[in-house]
N, CA, C and O atoms as CSV, one atom per row, in Angstrom:
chain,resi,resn,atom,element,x,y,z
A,1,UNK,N,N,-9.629,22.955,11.909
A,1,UNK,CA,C,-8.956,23.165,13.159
A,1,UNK,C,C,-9.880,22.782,14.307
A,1,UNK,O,O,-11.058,22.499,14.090
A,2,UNK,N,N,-9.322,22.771,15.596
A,2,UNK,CA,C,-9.710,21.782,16.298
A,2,UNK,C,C,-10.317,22.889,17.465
A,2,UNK,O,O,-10.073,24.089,17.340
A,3,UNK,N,N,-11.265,22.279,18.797
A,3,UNK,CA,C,-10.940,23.344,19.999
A,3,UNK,C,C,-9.907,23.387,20.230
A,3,UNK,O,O,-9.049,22.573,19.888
A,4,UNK,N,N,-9.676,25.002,21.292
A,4,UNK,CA,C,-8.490,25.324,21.814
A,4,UNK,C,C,-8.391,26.023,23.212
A,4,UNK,O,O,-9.051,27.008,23.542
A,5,UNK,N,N,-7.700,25.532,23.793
A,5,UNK,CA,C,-7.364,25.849,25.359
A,5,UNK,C,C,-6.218,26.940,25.744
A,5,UNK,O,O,-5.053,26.541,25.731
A,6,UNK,N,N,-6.424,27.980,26.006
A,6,UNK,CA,C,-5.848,28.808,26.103
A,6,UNK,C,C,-5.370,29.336,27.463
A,6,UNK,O,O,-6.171,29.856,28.240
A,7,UNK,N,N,-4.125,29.210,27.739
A,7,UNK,CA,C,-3.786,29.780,28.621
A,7,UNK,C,C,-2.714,30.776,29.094
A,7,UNK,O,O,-1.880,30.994,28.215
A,8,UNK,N,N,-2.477,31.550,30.436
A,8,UNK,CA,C,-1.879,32.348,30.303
A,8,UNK,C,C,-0.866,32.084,31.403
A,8,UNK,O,O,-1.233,31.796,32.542
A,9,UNK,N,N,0.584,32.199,31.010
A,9,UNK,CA,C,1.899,32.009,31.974
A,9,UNK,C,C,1.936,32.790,33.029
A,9,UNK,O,O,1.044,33.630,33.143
A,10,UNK,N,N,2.875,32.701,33.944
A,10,UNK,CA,C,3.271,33.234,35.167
A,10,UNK,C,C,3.826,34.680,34.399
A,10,UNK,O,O,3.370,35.700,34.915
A,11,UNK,N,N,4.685,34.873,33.316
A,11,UNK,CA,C,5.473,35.817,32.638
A,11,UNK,C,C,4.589,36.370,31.800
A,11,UNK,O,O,4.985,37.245,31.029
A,12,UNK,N,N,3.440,36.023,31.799
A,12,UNK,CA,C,2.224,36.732,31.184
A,12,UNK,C,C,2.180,36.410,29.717
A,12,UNK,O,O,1.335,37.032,29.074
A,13,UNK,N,N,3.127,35.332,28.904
A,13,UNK,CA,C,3.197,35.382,27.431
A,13,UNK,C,C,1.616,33.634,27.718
A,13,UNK,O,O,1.227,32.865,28.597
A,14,UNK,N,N,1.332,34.002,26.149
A,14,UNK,CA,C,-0.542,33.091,26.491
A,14,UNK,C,C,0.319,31.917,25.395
A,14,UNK,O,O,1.152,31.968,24.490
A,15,UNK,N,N,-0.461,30.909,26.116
A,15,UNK,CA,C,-0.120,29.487,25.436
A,15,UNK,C,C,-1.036,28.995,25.146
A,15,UNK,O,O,-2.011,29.281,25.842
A,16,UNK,N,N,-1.300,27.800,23.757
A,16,UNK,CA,C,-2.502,27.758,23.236
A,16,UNK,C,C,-1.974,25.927,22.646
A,16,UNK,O,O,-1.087,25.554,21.878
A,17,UNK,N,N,-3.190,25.048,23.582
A,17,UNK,CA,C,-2.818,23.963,22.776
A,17,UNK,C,C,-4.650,23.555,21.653
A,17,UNK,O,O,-5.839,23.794,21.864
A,18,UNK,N,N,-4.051,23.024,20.782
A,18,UNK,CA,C,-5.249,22.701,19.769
A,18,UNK,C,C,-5.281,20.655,19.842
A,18,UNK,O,O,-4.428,19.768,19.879
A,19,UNK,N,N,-6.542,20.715,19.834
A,19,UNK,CA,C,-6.616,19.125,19.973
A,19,UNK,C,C,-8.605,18.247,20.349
A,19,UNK,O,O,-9.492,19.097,20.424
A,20,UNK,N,N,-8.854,17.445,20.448
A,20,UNK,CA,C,-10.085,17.205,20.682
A,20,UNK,C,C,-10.578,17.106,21.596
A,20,UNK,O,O,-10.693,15.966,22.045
A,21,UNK,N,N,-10.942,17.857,22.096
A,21,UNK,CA,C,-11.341,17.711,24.030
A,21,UNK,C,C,-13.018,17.927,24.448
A,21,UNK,O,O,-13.697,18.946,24.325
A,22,UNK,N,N,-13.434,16.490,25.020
A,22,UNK,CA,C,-14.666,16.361,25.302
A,22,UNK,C,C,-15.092,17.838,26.653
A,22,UNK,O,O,-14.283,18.427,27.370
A,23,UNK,N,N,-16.517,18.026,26.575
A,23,UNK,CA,C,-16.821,18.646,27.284
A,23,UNK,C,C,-18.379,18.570,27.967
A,23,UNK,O,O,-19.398,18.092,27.468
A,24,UNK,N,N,-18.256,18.988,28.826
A,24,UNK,CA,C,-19.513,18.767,29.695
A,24,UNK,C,C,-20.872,19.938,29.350
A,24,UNK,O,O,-20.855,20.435,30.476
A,25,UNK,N,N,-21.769,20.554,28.777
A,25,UNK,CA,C,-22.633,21.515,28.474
A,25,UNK,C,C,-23.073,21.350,30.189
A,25,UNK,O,O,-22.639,22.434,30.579
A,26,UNK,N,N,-23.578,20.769,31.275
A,26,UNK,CA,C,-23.938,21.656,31.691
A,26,UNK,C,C,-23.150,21.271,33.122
A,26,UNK,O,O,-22.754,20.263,33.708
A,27,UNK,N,N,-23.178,22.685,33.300
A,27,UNK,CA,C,-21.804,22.945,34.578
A,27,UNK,C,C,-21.963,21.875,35.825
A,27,UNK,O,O,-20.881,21.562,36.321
A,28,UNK,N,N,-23.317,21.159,36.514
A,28,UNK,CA,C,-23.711,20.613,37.254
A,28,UNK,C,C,-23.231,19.271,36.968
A,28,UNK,O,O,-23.369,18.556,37.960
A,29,UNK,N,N,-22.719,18.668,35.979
A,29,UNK,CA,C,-22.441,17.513,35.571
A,29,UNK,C,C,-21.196,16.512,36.528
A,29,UNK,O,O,-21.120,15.370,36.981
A,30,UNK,N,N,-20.185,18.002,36.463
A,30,UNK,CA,C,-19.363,16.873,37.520
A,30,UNK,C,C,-19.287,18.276,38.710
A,30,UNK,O,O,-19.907,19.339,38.704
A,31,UNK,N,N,-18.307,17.761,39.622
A,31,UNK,CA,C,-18.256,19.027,40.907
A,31,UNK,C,C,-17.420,20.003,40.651
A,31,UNK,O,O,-17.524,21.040,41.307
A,32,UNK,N,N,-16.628,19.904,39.858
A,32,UNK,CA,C,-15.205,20.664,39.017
A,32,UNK,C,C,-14.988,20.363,37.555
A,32,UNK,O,O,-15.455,19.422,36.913
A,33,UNK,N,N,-13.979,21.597,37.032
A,33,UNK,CA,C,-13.962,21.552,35.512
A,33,UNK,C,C,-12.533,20.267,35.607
A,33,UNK,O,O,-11.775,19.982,36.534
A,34,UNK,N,N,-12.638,19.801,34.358
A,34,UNK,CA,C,-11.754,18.511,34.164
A,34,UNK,C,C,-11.220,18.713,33.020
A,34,UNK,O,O,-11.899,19.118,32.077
A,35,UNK,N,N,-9.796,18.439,32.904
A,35,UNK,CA,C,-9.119,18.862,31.615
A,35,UNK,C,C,-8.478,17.101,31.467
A,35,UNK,O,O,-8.304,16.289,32.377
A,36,UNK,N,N,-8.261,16.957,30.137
A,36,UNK,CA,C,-8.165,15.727,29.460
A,36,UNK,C,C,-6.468,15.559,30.233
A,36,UNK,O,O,-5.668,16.366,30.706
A,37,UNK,N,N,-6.495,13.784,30.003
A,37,UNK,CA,C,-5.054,13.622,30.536
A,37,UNK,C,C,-4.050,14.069,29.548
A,37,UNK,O,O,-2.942,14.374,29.989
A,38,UNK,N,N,-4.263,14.153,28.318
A,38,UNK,CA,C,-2.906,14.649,27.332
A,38,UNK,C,C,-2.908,15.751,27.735
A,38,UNK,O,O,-1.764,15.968,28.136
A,39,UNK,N,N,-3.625,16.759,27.903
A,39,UNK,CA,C,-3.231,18.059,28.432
A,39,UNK,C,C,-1.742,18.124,30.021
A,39,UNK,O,O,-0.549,18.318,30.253
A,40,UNK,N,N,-3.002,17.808,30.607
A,40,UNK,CA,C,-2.619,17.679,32.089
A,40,UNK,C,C,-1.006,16.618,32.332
A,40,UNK,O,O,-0.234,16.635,33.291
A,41,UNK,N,N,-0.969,16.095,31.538
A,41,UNK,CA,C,0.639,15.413,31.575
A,41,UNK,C,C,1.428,15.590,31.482
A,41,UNK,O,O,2.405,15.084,32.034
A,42,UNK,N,N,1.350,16.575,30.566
A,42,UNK,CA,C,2.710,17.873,30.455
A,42,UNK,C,C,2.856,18.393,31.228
A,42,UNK,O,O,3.998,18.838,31.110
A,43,UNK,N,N,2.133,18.970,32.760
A,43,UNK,CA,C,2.970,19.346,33.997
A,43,UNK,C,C,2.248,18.944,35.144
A,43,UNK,O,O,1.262,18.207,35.170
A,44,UNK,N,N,2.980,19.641,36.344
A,44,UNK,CA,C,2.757,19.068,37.798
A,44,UNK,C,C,1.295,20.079,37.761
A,44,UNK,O,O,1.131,21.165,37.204
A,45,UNK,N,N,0.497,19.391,38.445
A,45,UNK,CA,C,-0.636,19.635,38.641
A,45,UNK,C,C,-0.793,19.424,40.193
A,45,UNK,O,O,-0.427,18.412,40.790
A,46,UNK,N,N,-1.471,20.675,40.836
A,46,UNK,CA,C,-1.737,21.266,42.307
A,46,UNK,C,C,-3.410,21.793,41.863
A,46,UNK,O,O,-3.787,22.654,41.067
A,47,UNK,N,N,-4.067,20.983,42.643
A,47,UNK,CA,C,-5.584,21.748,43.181
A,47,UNK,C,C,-5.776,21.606,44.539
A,47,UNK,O,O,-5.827,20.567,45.196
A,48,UNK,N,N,-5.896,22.985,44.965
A,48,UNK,CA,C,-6.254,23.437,45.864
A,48,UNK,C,C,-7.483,24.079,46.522
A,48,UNK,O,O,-7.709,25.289,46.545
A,49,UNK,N,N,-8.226,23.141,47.037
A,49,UNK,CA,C,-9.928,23.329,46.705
A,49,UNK,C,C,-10.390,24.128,47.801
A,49,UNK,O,O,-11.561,24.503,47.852
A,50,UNK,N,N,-9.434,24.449,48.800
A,50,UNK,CA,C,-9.911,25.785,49.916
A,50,UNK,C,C,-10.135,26.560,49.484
A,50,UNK,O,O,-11.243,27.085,49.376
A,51,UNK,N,N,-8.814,26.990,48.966
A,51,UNK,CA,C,-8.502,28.374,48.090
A,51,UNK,C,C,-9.100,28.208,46.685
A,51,UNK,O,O,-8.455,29.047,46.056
A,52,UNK,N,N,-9.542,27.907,46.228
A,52,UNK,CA,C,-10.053,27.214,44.895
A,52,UNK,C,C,-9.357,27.550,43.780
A,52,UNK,O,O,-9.855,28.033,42.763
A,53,UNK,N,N,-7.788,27.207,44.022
A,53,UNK,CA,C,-6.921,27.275,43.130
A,53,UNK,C,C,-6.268,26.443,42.344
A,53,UNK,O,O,-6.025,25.383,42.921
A,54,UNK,N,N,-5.807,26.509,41.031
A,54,UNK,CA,C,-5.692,25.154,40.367
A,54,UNK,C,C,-4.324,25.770,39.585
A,54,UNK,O,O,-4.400,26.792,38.903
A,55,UNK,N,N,-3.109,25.048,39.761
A,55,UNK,CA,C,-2.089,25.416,39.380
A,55,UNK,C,C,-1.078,24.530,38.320
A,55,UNK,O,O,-0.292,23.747,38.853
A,56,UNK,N,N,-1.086,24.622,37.065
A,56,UNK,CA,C,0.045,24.003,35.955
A,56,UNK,C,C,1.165,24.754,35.765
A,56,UNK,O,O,1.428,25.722,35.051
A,57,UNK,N,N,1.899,23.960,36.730
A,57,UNK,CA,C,3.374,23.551,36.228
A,57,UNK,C,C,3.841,23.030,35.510
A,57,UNK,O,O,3.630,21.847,35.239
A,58,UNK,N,N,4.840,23.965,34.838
A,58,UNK,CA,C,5.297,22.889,33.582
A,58,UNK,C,C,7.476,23.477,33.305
A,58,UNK,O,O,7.829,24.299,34.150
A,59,UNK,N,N,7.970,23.294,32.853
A,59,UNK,CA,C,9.404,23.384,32.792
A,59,UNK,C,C,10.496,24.223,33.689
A,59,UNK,O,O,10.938,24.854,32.728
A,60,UNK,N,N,10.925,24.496,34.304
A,60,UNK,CA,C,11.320,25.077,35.510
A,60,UNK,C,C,10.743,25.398,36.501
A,60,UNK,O,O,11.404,25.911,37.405
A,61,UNK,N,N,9.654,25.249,36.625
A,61,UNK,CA,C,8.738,25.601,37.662
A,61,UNK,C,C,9.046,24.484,38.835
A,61,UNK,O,O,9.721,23.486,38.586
A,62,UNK,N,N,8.619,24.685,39.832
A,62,UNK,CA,C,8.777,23.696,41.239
A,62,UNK,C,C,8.315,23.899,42.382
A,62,UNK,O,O,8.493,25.077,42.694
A,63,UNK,N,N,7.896,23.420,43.025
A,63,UNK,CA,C,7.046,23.743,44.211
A,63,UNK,C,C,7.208,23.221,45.409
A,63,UNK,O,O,7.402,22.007,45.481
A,64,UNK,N,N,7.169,23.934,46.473
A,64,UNK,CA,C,7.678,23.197,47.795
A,64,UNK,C,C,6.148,23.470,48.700
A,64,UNK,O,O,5.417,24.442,48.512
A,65,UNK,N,N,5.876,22.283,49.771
A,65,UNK,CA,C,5.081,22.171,50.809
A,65,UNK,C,C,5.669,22.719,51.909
A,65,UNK,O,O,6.624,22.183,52.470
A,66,UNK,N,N,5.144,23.808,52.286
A,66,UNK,CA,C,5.559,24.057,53.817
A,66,UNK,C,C,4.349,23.744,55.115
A,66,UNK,O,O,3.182,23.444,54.862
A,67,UNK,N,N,4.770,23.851,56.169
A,67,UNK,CA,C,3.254,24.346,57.250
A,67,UNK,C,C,3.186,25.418,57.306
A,67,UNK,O,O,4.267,25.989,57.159
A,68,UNK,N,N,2.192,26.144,57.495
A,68,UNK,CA,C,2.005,27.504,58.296
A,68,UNK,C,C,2.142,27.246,60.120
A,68,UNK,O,O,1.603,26.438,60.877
A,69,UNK,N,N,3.051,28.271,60.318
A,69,UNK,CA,C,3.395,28.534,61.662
A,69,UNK,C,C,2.198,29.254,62.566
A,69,UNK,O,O,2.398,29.525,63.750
């Protein structure tokens, strides 16, 4: 079996994909963590580097841009 990336939904149930995914040992390598494109293709992808938030969307999910007033 392979690494595995684990994550956890908006509805709180954890999702787990298995597959070969390169990685960086030391954290200084790039400026942010980087997830492979087969991962990341399966949904809408939002980083938000103020807030240093990083958000996967994936099947009903949707997202709208507003301004702040």
């Amino acid at each position: 079996m392979g690494p595995e990336l684990r994550f956890t939904r908006a509805d709180s149930v954890k999702v787990l994909f298995r597959g070969d995914y390169l990685a960086c040992t030391t954290p200084k390598s790039l400026d942010m963590s980087v997830l492979g494109r087969d991962v990341l293709e399966m949904f809408a992808l939002i980083v938000d580097r103020r807030s240093d938030t990083v958000c996967l969307l994936g099947g009903r999910h949707r997202y709208t841009i507003t301004e702040d007033s």
